[in-house]
N, C-alpha and C positions, 0 to 999 in steps of 0.2 A: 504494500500500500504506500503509494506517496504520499507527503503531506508537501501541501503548499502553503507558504505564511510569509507574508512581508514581501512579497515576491522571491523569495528565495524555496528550492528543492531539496524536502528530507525522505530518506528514505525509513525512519521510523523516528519518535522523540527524543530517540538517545544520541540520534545526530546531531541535534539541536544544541547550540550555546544553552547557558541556563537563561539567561536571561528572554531568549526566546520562546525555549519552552513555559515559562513561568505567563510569558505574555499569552501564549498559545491557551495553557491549562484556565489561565482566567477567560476567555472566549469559548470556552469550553463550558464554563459553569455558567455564562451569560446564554449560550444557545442550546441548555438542557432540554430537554422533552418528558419530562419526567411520567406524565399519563400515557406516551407514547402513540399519539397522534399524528405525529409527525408537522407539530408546527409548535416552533420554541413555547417556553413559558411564558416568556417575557412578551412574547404579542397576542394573548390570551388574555381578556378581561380589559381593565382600564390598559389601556395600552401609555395614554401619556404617563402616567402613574409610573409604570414599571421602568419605563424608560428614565425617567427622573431618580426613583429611588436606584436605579443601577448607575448613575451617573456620584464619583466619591471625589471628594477635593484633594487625596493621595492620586500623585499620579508617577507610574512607573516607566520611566523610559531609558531606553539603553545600558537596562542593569541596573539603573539609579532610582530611587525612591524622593519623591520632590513632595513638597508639604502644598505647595502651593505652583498656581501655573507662572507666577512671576520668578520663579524658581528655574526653572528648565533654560535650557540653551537658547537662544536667539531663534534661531531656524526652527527647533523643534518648538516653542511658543508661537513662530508664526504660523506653523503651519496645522498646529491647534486652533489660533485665532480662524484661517481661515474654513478650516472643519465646520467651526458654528457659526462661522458666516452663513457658509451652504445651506446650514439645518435650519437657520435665520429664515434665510430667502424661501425654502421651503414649507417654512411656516411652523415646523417641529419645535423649537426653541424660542425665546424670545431671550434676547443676548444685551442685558444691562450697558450702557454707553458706559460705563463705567470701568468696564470690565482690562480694559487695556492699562489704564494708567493707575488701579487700586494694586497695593500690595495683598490687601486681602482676598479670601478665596471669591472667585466670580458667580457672583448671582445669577441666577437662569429661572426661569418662570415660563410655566407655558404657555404659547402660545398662541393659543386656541382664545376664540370669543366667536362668544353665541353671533349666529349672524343671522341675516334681515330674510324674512321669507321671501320666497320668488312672489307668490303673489299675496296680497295684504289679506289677511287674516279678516275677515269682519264676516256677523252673523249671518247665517243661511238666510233667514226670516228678519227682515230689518223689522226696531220696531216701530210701530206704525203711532202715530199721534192720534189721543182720545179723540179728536176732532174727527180725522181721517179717517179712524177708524170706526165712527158711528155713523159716518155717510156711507161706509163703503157695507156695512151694516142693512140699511135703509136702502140699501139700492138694489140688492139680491133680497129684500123683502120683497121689495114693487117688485120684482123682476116675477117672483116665486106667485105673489099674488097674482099675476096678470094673465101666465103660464096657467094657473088654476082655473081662470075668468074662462078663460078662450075655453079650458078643454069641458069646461062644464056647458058651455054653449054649444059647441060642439056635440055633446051627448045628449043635449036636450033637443037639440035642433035636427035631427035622424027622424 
């Protein structure tokens, strides 16, 4: 079995640097299946939810343990920054302006807001004004009354 990680080919874990496999093992426990359904945990149920709580302000990269993303290398911070640009743009994240120039860990918030129906929501049955609604009353009287005139003349008049 190959494994493919980072763009790099193993041909089992134990090829692997540690630091790789450690990154690999953790993608491993992010994409469990644990009911065996065949579609992760993690996209089962509130989806933004899981993806938030799987998101840690430790961040491990190239071996190294960083407390914080102001922590990390130049390159390897930009190219974090532009990761949730992406998730930004696509609407999964919502990526505090903050986030670049705080030493503390970066705030993220979801994304999501309720949004405006296609078409406006109002009553099946508008309602109808007391007014409006005793003529329109009064007028399938006469209507009903008139309907009864006729057929009664009608049966009298044979």
């Amino acid at each position: 079995m190959q494994i493919i990680f980072n763009g790099k080919s193993y041909n089992s874990l134990a090829e692997m640097p540690a630091n790789e496999r450690t990154a690999y093992e953790q993608m491993q426990k992010i994409f469990v299946d644990a009911n065996g359904n065949s579609i992760p945990d993690f996209l089962e149920g509130d989806i933004a939810r899981n993806v938030m709580t799987a998101f840690t302000n430790v961040v491990n990269y190239d071996g190294k343990v960083y407390n914080n993303l102001d922590e990390l290398p130049a390159d390897a911070r930009q190219k974090v920054q532009d990761a949730f640009a992406k998730l930004n743009q696509m609407g999964i994240v919502n990526v505090n302006a903050s986030m670049q120039a705080s030493s503390k860990p970066a705030a993220f918030e979801p994304a999501f807001q309720p949004s405006k129906p296609l078409i406006p929501q109002e009553p099946a049955i508008g309602e109808v004004s007391r007014a409006r609604g005793l003529a329109l009353i009064i007028a399938v009287a006469v209507a009903l009354f008139i309907c009864a005139t006729g057929a009664a003349l009608f049966l009298f008049a044979r």
